[in-house]
C-alpha positions in Angstrom: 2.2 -30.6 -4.2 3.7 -33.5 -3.1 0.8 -36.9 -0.9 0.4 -35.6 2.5 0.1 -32.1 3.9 3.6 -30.4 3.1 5.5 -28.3 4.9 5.6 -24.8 3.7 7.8 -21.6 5.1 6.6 -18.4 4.8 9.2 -15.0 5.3 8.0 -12.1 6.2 4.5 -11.2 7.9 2.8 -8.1 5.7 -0.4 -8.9 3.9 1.2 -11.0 1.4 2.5 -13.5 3.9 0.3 -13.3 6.3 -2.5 -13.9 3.1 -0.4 -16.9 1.8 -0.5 -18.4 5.1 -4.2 -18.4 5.5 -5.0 -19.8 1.7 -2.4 -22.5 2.1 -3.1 -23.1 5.9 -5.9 -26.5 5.1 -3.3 -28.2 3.7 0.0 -28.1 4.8 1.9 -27.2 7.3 2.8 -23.4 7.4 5.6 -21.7 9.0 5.4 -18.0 9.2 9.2 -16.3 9.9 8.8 -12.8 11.2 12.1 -10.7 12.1 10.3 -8.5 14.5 8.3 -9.0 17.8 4.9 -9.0 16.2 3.2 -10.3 13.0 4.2 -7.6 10.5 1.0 -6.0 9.3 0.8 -4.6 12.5 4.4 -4.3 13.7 4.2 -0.7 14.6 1.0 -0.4 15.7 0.2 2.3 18.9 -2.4 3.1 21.5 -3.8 6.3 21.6 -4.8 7.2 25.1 -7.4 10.8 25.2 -10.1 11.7 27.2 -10.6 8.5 28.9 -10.7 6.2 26.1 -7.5 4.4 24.2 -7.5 3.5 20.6 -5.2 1.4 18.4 -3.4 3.5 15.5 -2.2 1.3 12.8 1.1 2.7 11.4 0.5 3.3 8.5 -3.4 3.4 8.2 -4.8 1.1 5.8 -7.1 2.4 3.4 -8.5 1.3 0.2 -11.3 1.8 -2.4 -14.1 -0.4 -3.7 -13.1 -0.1 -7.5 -9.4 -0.6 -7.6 -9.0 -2.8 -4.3 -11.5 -6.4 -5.3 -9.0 -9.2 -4.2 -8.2 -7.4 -0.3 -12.0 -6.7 -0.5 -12.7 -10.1 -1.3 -10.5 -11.3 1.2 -11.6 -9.3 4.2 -14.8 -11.0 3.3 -14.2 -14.1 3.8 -12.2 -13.2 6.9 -15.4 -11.5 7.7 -13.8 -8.0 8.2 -16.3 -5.4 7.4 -14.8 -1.9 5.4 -16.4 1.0 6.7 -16.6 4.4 4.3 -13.8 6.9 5.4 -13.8 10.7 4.7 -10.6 11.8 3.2 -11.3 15.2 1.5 -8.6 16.8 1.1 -7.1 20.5 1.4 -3.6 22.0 -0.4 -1.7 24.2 0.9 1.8 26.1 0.5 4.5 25.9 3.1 3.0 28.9 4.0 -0.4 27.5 4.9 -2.0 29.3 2.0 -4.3 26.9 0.4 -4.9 26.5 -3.1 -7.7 24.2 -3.2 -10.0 23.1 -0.5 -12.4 20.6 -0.8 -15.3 18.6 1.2 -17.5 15.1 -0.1 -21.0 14.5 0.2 -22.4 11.0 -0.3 -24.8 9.8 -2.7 -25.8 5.8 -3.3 -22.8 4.9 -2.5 -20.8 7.8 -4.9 -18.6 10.2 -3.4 -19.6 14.1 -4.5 -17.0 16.9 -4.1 -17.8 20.2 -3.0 -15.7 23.3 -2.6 -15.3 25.3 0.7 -15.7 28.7 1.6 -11.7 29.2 0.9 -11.8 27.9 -2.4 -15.6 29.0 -3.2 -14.5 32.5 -3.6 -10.8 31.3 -4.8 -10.6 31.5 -8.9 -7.3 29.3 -9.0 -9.3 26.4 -7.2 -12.6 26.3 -9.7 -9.8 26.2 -12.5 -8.1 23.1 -10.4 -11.7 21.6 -10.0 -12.1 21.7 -13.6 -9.0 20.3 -14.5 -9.5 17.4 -12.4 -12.7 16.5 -13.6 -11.7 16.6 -17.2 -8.4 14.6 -16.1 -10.2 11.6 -14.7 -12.7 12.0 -17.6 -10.0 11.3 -19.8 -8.3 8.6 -17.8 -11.6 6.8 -17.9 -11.5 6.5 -21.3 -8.2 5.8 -22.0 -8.1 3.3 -19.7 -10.3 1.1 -22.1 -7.6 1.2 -24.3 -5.7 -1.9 -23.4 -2.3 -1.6 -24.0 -1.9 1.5 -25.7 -0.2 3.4 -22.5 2.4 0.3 -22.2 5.4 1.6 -23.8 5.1 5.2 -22.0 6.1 6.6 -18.7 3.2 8.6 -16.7 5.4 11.4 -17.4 4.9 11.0 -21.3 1.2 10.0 -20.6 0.4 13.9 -18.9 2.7 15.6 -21.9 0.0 14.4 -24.4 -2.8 15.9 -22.6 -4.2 19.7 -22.2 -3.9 18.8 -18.5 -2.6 22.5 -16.6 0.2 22.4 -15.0 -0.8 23.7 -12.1 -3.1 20.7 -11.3 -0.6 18.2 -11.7 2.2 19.9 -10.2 -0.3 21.2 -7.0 -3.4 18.5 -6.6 -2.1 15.2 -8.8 1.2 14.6 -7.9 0.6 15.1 -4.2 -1.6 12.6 -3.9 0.0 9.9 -6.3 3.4 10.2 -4.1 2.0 9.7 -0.9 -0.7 6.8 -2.9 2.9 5.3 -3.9 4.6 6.5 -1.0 7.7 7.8 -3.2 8.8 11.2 -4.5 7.1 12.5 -7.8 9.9 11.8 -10.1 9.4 8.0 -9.4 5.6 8.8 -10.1 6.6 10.5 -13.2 8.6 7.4 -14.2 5.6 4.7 -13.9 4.2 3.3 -16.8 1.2 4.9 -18.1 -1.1 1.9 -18.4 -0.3 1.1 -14.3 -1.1 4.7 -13.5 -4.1 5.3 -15.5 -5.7 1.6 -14.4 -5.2 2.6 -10.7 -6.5 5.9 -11.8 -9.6 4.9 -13.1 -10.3 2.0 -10.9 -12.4 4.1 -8.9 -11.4 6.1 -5.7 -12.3 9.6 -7.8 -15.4 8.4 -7.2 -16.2 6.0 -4.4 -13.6 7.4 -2.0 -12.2 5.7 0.4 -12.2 2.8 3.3 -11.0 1.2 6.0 -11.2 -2.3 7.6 -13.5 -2.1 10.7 -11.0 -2.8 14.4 -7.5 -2.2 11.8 -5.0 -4.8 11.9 -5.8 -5.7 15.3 -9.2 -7.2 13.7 -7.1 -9.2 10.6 -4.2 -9.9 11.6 -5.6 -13.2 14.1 -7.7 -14.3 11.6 -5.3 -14.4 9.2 -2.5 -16.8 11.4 -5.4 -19.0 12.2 -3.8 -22.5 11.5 -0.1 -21.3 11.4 2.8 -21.4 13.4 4.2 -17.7 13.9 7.7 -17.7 14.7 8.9 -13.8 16.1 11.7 -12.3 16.9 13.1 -15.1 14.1 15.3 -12.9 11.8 16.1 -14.9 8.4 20.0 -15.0 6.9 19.6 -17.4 4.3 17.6 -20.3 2.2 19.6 -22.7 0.3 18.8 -25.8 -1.7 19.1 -29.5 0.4 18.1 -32.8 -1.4 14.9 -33.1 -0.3 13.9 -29.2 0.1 15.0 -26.2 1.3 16.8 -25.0 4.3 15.9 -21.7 6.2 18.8 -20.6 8.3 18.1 -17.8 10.9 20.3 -15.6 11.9 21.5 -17.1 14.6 22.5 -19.8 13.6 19.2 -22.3 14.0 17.8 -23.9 10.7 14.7 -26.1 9.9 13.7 -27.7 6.3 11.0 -27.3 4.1 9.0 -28.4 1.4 8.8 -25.2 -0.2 10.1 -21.7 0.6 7.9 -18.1 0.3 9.6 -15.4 0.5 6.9 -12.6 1.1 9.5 -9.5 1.9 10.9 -6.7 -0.3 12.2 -7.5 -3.8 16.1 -5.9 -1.8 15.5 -8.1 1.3 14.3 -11.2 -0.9 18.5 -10.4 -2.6 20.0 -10.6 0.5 18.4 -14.0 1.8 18.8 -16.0 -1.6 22.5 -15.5 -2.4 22.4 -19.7 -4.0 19.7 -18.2 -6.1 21.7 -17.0 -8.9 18.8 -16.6 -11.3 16.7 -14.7 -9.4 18.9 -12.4 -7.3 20.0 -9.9 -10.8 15.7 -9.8 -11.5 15.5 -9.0 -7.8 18.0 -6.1 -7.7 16.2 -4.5 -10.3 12.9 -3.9 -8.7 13.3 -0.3 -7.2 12.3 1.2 -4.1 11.7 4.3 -2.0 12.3 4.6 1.5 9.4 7.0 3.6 9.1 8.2 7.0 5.9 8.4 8.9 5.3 10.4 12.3 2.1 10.0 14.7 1.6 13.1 16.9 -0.7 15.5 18.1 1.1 18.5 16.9 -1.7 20.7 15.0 0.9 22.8 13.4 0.5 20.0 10.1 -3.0 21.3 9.5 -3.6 24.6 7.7 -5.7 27.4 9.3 -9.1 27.3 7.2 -12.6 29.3 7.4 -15.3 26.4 9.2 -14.3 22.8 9.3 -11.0 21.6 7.2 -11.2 18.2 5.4 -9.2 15.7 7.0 -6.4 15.1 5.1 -4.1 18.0 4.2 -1.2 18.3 1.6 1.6 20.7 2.0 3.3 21.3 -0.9 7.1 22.5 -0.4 8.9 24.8 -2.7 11.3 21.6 -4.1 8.6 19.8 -5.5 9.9 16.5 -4.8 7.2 15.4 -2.3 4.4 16.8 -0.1 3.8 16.6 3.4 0.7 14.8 4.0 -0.8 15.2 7.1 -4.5 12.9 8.5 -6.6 14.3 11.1 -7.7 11.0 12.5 -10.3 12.6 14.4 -12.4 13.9 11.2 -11.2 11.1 8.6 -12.3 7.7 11.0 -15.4 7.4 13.4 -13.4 5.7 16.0 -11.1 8.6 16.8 -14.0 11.3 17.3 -14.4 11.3 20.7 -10.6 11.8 21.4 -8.1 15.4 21.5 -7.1 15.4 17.4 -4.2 13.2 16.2 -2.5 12.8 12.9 -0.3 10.7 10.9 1.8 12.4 8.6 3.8 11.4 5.8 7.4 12.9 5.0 7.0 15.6 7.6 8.1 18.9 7.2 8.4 20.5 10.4 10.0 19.5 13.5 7.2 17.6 15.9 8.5 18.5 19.4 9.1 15.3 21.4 5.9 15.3 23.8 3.6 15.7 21.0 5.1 12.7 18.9 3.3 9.2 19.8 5.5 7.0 16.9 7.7 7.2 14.3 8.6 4.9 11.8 10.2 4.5 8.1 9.2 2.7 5.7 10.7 0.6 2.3 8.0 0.5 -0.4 8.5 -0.9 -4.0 8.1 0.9 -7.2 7.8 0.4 -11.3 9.4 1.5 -13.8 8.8 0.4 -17.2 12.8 -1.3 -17.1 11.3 -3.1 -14.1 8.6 -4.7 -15.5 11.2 -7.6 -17.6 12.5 -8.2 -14.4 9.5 -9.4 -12.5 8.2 -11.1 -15.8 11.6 -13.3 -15.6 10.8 -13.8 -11.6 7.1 -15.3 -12.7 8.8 -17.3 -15.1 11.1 -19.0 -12.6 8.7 -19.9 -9.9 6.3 -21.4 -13.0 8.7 -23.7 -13.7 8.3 -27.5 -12.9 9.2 -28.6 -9.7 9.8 -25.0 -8.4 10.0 -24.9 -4.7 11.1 -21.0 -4.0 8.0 -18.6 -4.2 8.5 -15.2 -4.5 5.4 -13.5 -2.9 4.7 -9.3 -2.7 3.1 -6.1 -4.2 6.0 -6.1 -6.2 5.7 -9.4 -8.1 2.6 -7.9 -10.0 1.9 -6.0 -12.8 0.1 -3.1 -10.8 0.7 -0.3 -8.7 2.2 -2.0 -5.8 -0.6 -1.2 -2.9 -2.7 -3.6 -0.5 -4.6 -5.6 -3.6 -1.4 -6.4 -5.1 -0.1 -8.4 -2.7 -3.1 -10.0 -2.5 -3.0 -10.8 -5.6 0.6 -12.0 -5.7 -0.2 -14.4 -2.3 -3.4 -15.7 -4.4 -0.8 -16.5 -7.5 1.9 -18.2 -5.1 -1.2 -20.3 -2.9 -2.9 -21.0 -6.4 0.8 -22.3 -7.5 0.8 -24.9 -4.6 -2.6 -26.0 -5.3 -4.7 -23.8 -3.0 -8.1 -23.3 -3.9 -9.1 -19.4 -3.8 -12.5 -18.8 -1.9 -13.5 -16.3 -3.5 -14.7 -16.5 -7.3 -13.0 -13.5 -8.3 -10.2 -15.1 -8.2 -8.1 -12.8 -11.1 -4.9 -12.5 -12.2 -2.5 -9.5 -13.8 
């Protein structure tokens, strides 16, 4: 970086920028561009008023697991953000409501421990599914000390080489790697083997999973300390000047910077960087899936079950092309118990009449493909040049499964690129 504190523009307001911003805030100047009236990671966020108290919903929840998620873990850390242990057991059911497998957790030192309920006790389709998924993840254990073996196959080509039944993958697996990825099972089919089965094994088979104590509304200030947030300060362009770059906003003011990080999706990054003309082909061929999420208190999600149902439940439609995945919010996080159930579901199914819907939102999320992966090699390679001063920051611009501790990752890489020290040791890279 160049004497003096520089002056730094960030784009975009999700974890990665928002994590940029805080690692690079000691020493320079930082900028943070948002298009929309409030910091991004918690842009759509909603209160939940019910018997007498009111509760912030973050859209959409933010969960994560010790053994796959170290860098946000780390992170919240040093924010001092505590993560508190979440139940998300899960129940699968038809469009019918007939479930197929139905299962509860225990806790043990720290080690989640399935159990079947009464539906699936007495059900011989769900031992066989509870079988299979414990040999699966045995399996995926051990090949995922085997490096680089997976690279050159899709997920797809991974599951055709194993005795894996159908019926698990088609009916437990793929249900919950779609809404994981939030994208349709093909584009789960499609992921490279060695991404898949290193999120796989990293660990929320068995520690389950967790949430960051007060939501967004808990990070999100922490994480601006030392910036200045601009809202409501849609970006059209960034552009080479002699001494910088130039961020034009929509309409029509511009301001120079130092350096430029541009922490949206790989699509939006193509549209604001048309002078670009290296990156913008890389960027256009990072794929993505677009989702739509609904908050409501419409119970109609949840299947009927014998005693208490696990908190989050699939429904699996006769297309196969994604479930409907519904979270009782009550059962699943502490702070909602005392309030008349609500849910958040993914890719709903069934209409949710008007006075029982609290939000709605959709979503853009990136995905791999092993044709993408050249792509955001060439993208590192540009911004690791000398004298670089566009950063390309997001889940995306990682070798993983694009989730929370990838963009992480990729806001460490970009702050470490400028000089930032990381305070945490386990610093990492891909």
């Amino acid at each position: 970086m160049q004497p003096g504190p520089s002056r730094i523009a960030i784009i975009g307001s999700g974890i990665a920028g928002l994590t940029a911003a805080w690692l690079l805030r000691k020493q320079a100047e930082v900028s943070l561009f948002e298009a929309g009236p409030r910091a991004g990671m918690g842009a759509y966020a909603v209160d939940y008023e019910s018997r007498g108290s009111t509760t912030r919903i973050d859209i959409p929840l933010r969960i994560f697991c010790r053994g796959y998620y170290h860098n946000l873990l780390s992170l919240y850390q040093a924010l001092g953000v505590r993560a508190i242990q979440s139940d998300h057991a899960g129940v699968f059911a038809d469009e019918a409501g007939r479930i197929l497998l139905h299962y509860g957790t225990l806790r043990a030192g720290g080690l989640r421990l399935p159990y079947l309920k009464p539906e699936s006790v007495i059900s011989p389709r769900a031992w066989r599914l509870a079988a299979a998924s414990r040999r699966f993840f045995r399996q995926v254990k051990s090949d995922a000390k085997a490096g680089t073996r997976f690279r050159d196959l899709s997920f797809a080509d991974y599951l055709d080489s194993l005795p894996t039944p159908r019926d698990f993958i088609d009916n437990a697996l793929l249900p919950v790697l779609s809404v994981t990825c939030t994208c349709d099972y093909a584009s789960v089919l499609r992921y490279p083997a060695d991404i898949m089965i290193d999120y796989l094994a990293g660990g929320i088979h068995d520690f389950g999973v967790m949430y960051a104590e007060g939501g967004v509304d808990n990070i999100v200030p922490r994480l601006l300390e030392g910036t200045r947030l601009h809202t409501n300060a849609p970006v059209e362009t960034v552009f080479p000047v002699p001494q910088g770059l130039r961020v034009q906003l929509r309409d029509g003011r511009d301001e120079d910077f130092d350096h430029v990080i541009v922490a949206a999706q790989a699509h939006q990054a193509a549209a604001m960087l048309p002078a670009f003309t290296d990156h913008v082909p890389q960027l256009r061929l990072i794929p993505f899936e677009r989702s739509e999420l609904c908050i409501h208190t419409d119970g109609r999600v949840m299947p009927d079950s014998i005693g208490p149902r696990s908190p989050v439940a699939y429904t699996l439609p006769a297309d196969r092309k994604r479930a409907q995945v519904s979270v009782d919010m009550t059962r699943a996080f502490s702070r909602f118990r005392r309030q008349a159930p609500v849910y958040q579901t993914w890719h709903p199914l069934i209409d949710i009449p008007p006075e029982r819907e609290l939000a709605r939102a959709s979503f853009t999320r990136p995905v791999v493909t092993r044709e993408s992966r050249p792509a955001v090699t060439a993208l590192q390679t540009l911004q690791e040049q000398p004298g670089n001063r566009l950063w390309l920051c997001g889940a995306y611009m990682t070798d993983r499964v694009p989730l929370l501790d990838a963009a992480v990752q990729s806001a460490m890489r970009v702050a470490g690129g400028l000089g930032a020290g990381i305070p945490w040791s386990d610093a990492g890279g891909d």
